[in-house]
MIBAKOL-737612 format. One line per field, with one value per residue: residue in one letter; x, y, z of N, C-alpha, C in turn. Coordinates in nm, 2 decimals, decimal comma. Example, Ala and Ser with C-alpha at 12.3 -4.5 7.8 and 13.67 -1.06 7.14 Angstrom:
BEGIN
rest	[A/S]
n_x	[1,32/1,28]
n_y	[-0,57/-0,22]
n_z	[0,78/0,71]
ca_x	[1,23/1,37]
ca_y	[-0,45/-0,11]
ca_z	[0,78/0,71]
c_x	[1,32/1,29]
c_y	[-0,33/0,00]
c_z	[0,78/0,79]
END
This chain:
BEGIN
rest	[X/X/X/X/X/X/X/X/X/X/X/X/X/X/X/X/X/X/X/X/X/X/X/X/X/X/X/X/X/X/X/X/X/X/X/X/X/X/X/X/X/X/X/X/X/X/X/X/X/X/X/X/X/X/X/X/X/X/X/X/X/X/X/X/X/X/X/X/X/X/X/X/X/X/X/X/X/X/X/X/X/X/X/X/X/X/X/X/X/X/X/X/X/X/X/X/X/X/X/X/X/X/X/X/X/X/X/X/X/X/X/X/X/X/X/X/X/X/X/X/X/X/X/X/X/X/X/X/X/X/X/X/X/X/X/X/X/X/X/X/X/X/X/X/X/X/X/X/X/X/X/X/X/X/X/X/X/X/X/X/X/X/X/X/X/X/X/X/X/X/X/X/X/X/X/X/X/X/X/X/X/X/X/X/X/X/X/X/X/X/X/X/X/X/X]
n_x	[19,02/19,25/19,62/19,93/20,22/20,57/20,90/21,25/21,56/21,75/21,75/21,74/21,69/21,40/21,03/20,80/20,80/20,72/20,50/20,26/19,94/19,60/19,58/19,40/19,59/19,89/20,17/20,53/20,85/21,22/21,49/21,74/21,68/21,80/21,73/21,50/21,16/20,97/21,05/21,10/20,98/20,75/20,70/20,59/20,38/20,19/20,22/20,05/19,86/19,73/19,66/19,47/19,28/19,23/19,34/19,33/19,44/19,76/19,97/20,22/20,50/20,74/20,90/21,12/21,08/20,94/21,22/21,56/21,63/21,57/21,40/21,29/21,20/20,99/20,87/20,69/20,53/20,39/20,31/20,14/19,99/19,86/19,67/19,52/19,54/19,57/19,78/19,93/20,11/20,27/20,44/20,48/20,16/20,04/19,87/19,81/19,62/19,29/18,98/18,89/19,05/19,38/19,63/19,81/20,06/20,11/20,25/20,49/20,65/20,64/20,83/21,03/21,15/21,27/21,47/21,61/21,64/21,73/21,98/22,09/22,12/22,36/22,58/22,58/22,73/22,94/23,04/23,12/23,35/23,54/23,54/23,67/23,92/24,03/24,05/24,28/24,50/24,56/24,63/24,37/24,22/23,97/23,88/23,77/24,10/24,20/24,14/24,05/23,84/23,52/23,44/23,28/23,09/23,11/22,97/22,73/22,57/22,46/22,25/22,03/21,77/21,74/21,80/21,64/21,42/21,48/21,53/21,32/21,17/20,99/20,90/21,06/21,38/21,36/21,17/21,22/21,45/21,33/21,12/21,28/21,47/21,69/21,93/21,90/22,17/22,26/22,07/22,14/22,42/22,38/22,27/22,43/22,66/22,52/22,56]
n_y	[13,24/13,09/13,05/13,05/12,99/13,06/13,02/13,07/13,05/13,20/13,47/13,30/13,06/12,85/12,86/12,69/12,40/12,45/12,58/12,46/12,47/12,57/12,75/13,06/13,31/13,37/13,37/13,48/13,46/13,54/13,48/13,40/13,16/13,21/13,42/13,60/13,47/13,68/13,93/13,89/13,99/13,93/13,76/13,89/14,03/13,83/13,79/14,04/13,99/13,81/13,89/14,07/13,91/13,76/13,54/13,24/12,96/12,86/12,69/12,55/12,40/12,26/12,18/12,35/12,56/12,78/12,83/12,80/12,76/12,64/12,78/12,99/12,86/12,73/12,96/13,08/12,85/12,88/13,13/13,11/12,91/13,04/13,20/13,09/12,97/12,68/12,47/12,36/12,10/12,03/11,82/11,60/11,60/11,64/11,80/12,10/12,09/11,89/11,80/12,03/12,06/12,04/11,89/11,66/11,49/11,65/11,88/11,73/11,63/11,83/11,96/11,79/11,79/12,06/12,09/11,88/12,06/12,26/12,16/12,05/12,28/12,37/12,10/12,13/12,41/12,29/12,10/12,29/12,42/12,23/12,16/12,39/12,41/12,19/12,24/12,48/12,34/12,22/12,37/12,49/12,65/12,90/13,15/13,46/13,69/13,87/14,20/14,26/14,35/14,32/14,38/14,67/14,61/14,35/14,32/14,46/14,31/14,10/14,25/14,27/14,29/14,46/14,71/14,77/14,79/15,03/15,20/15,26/15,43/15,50/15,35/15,44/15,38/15,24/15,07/14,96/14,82/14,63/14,52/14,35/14,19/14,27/14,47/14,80/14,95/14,79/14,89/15,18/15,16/15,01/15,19/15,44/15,33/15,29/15,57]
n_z	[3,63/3,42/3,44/3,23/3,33/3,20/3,17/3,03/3,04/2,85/2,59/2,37/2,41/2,29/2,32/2,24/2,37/2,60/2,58/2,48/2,59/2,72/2,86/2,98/2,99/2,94/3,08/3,02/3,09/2,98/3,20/3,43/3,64/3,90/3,96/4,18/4,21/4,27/4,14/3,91/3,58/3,43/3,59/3,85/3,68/3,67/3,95/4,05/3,88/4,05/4,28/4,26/4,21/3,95/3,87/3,94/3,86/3,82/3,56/3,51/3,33/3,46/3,78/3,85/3,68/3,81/4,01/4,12/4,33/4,66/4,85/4,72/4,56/4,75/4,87/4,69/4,59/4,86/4,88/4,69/4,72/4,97/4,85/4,75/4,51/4,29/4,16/3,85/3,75/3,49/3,33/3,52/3,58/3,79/4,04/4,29/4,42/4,47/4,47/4,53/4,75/4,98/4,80/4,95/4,87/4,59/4,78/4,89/4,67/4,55/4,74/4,75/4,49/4,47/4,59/4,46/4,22/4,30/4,39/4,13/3,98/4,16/4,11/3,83/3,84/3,93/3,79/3,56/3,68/3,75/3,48/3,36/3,54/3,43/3,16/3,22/3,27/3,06/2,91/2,75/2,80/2,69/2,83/2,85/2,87/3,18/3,24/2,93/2,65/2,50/2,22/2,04/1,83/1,86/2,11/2,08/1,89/2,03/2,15/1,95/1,96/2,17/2,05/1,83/2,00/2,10/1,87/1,81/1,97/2,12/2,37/2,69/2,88/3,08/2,98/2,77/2,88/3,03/2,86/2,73/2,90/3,04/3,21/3,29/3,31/3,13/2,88/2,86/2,81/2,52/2,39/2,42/2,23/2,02/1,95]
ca_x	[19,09/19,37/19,74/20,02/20,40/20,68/21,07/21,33/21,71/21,83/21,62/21,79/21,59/21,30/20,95/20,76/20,81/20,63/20,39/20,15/19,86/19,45/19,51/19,36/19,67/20,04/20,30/20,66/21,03/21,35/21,56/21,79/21,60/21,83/21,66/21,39/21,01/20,88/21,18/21,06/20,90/20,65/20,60/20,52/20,25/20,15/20,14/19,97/19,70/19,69/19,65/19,35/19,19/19,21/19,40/19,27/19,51/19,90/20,04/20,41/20,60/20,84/20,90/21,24/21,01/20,91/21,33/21,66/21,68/21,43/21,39/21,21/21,00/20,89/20,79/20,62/20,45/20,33/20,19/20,02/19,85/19,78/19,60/19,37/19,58/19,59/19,91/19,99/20,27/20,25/20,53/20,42/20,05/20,01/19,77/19,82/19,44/19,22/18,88/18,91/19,11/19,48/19,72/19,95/20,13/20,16/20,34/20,60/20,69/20,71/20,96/21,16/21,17/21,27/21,54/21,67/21,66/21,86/22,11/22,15/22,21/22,49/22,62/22,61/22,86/23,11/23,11/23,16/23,43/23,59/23,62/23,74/24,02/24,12/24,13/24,36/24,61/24,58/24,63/24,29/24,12/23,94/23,78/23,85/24,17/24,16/24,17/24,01/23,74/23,45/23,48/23,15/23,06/23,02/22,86/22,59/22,54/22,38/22,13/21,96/21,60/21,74/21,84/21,54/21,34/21,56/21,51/21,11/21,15/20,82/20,95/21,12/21,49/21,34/21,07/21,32/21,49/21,24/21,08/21,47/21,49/21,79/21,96/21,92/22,26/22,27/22,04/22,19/22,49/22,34/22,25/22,58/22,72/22,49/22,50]
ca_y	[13,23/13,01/13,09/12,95/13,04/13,00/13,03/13,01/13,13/13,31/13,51/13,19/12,91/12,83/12,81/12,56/12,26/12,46/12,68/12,38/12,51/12,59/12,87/13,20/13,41/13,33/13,46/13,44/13,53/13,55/13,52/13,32/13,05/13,21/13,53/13,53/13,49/13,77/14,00/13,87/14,09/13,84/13,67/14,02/14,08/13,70/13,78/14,08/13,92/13,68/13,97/14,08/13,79/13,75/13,42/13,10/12,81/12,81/12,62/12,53/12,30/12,18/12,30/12,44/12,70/12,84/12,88/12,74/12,74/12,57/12,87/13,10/12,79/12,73/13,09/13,08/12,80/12,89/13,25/13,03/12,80/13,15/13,30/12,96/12,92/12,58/12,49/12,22/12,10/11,99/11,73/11,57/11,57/11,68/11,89/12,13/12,02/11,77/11,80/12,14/12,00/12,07/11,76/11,63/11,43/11,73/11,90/11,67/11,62/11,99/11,98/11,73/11,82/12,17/12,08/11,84/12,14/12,35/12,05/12,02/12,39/12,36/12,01/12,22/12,50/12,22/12,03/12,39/12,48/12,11/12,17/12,46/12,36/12,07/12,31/12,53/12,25/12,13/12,50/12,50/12,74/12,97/13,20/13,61/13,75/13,99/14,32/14,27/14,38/14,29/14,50/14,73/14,50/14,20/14,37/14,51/14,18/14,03/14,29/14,32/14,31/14,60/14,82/14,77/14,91/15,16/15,27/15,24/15,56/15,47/15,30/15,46/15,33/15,11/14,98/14,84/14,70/14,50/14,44/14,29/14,12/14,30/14,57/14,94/14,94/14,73/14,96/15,27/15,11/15,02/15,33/15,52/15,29/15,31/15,71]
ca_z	[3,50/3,42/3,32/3,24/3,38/3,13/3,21/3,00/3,06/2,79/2,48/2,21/2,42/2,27/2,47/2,24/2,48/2,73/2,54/2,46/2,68/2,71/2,96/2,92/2,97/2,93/3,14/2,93/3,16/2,97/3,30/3,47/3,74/4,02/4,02/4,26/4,11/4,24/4,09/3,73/3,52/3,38/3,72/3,88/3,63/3,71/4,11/4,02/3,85/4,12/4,39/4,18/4,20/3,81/3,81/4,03/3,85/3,71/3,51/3,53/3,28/3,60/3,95/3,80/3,62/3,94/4,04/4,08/4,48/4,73/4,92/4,67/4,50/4,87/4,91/4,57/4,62/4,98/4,80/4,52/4,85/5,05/4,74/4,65/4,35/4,19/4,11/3,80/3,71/3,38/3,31/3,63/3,58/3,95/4,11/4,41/4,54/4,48/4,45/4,65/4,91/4,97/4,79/5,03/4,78/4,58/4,91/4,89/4,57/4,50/4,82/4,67/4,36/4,47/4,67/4,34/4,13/4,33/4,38/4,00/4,01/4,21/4,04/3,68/3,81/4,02/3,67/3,48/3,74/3,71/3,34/3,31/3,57/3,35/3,05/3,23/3,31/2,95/2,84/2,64/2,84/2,58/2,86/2,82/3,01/3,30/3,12/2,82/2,63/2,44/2,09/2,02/1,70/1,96/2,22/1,98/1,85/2,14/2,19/1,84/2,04/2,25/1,96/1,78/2,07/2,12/1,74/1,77/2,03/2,16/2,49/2,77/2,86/3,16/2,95/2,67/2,95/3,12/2,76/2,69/3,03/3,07/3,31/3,26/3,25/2,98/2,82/2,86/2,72/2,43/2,34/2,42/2,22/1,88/1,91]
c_x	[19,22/19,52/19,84/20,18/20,51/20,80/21,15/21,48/21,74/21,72/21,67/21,73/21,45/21,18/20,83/20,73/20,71/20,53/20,26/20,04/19,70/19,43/19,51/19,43/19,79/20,18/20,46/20,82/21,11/21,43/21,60/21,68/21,67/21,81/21,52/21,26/20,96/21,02/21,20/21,00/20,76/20,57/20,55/20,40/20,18/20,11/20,07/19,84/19,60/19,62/19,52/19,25/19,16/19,24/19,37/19,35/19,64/19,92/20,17/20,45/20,65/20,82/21,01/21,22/21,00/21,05/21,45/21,67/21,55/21,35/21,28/21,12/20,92/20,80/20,71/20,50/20,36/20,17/20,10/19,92/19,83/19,63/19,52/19,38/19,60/19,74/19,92/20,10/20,29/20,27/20,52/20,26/19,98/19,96/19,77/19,69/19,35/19,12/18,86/18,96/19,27/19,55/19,79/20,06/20,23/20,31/20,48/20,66/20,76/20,81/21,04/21,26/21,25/21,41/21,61/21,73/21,77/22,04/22,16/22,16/22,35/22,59/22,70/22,74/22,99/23,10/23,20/23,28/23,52/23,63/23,71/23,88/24,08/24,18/24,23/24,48/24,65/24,65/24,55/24,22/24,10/23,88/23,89/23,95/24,10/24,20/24,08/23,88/23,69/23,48/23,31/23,08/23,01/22,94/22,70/22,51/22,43/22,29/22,08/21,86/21,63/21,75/21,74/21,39/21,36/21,53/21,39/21,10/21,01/20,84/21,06/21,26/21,48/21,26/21,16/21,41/21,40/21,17/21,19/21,47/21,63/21,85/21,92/22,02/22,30/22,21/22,08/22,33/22,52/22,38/22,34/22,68/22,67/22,43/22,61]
c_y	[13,15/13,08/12,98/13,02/12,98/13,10/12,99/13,13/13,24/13,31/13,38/13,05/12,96/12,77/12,71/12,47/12,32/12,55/12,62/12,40/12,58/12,73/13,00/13,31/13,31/13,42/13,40/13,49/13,47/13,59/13,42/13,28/13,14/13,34/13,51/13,55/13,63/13,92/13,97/13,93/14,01/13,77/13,77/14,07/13,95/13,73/13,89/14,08/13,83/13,75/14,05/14,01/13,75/13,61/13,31/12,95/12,88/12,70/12,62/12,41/12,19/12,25/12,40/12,55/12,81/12,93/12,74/12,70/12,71/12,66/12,94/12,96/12,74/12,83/13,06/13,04/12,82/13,05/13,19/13,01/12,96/13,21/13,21/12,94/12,79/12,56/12,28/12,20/11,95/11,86/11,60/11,49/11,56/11,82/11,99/12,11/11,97/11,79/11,98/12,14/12,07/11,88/11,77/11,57/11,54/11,81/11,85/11,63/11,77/12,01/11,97/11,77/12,00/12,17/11,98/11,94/12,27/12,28/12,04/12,14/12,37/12,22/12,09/12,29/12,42/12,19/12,17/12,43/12,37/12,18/12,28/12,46/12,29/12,14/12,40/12,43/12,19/12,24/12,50/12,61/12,85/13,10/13,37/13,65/13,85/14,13/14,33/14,30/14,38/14,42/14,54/14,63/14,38/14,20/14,41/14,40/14,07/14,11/14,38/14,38/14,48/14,71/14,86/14,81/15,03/15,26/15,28/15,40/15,62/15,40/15,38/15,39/15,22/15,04/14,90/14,74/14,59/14,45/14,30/14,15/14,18/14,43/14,74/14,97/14,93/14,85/15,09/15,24/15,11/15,13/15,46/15,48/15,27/15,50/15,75]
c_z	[3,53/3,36/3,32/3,25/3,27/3,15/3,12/3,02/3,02/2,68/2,35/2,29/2,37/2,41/2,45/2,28/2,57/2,73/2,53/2,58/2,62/2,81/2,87/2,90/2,98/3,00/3,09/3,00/3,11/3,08/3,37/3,59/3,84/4,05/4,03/4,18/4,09/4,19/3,92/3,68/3,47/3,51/3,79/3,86/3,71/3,88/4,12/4,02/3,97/4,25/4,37/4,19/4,05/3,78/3,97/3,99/3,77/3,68/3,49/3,42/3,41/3,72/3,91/3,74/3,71/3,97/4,04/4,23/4,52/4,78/4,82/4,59/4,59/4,90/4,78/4,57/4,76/4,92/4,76/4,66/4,91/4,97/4,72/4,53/4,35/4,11/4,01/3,69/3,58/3,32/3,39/3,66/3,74/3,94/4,19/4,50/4,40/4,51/4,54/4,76/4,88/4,94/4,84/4,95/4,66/4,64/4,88/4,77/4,53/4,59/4,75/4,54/4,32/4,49/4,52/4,25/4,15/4,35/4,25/3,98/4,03/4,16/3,91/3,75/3,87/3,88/3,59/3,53/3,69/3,52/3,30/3,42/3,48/3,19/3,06/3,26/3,17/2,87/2,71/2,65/2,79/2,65/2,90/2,99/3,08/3,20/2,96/2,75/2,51/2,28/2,07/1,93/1,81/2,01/2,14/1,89/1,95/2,16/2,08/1,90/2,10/2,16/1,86/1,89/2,12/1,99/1,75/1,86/2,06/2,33/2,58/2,82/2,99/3,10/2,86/2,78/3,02/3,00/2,73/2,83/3,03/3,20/3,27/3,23/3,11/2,85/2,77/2,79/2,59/2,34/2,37/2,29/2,00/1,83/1,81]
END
């Protein structure tokens, strides 16, 4: 059976771009790239399946789907090759094997490409840092003092999804969180906070 892996950051990206797919199941993670794969709730079920022997090919949009650092989309990929998974990478139009063989070309691309992805990581937060230096020298910088705090109204605003499985009282207070992609924490929060 075929699937297909989809990543995106936060629950307001859309996954359109990388939904376009023929495989038989669909694995979906709302979660940042720099938490590791198998520590995903969606990729979990995904290595799972794969440990099962249920799933024989992924599909990936990018390598950046995979993660943000080289390290865990090396490990990843090395699982996928232990297990006889098929790894394709969509945007790419690359293979991880070749007629049943192992692609070397593959190999090295997904290096590179791994090792890019974690460099534009680290690029994004120097530029983010850089700016918000220059806003503090301009005195523009809009970002919350030390001390301060979010007002309930705010906070409860970002986690409609959570509050509406919290109201359904049919899920448990880890399952709304991992439904959510969020913390327990978070959850318990929540719900202290709409009693």
């Amino acid at each position: 059976m075929n699937a297909k892996y989809i990543r995106v950051s936060t629950n307001n990206q859309n996954t359109d771009r990388q939904e376009k797919t023929n495989a038989d199941k669909v694995y979906i993670d709302r979660i940042s790239g720099i938490i590791a794969f198998n520590e995903r709730p969606q990729a979990k079920k995904l290595i799972n399946d794969i440990m099962k022997g249920i799933i024989n090919e992924v599909e990936i949009h990018s390598i950046d789907r995979l993660g943000r650092n080289h390290y865990d989309i090396a490990t990843t990929l090395k699982f996928l090759e232990d297990n006889q998974v098929n790894v394709i990478i969509s945007n790419l139009g690359i293979s991880s094997t070749m007629n049943g063989k192992k692609n070397p070309i593959f190999s090295l691309i997904a290096n590179i490409l791994g090792v890019l992805s974690e460099q534009e990581r680290e690029n994004l937060r120097e530029r983010q840092m850089e700016g918000i230096q220059i806003a503090k020298l301009k005195g523009v910088y809009k970002g919350r003092t030390n001390g301060s705090t979010e007002s309930n109204e705010d906070f409860l605003k970002k986690y409609k999804s959570v509050i509406k499985d919290l109201n359904k009282e049919k899920y448990s207070l880890r399952e709304v969180a991992k439904l959510n992609s969020v913390s327990l924490a978070t959850v318990q929060k929540v719900k202290k906070s709409i009693q």
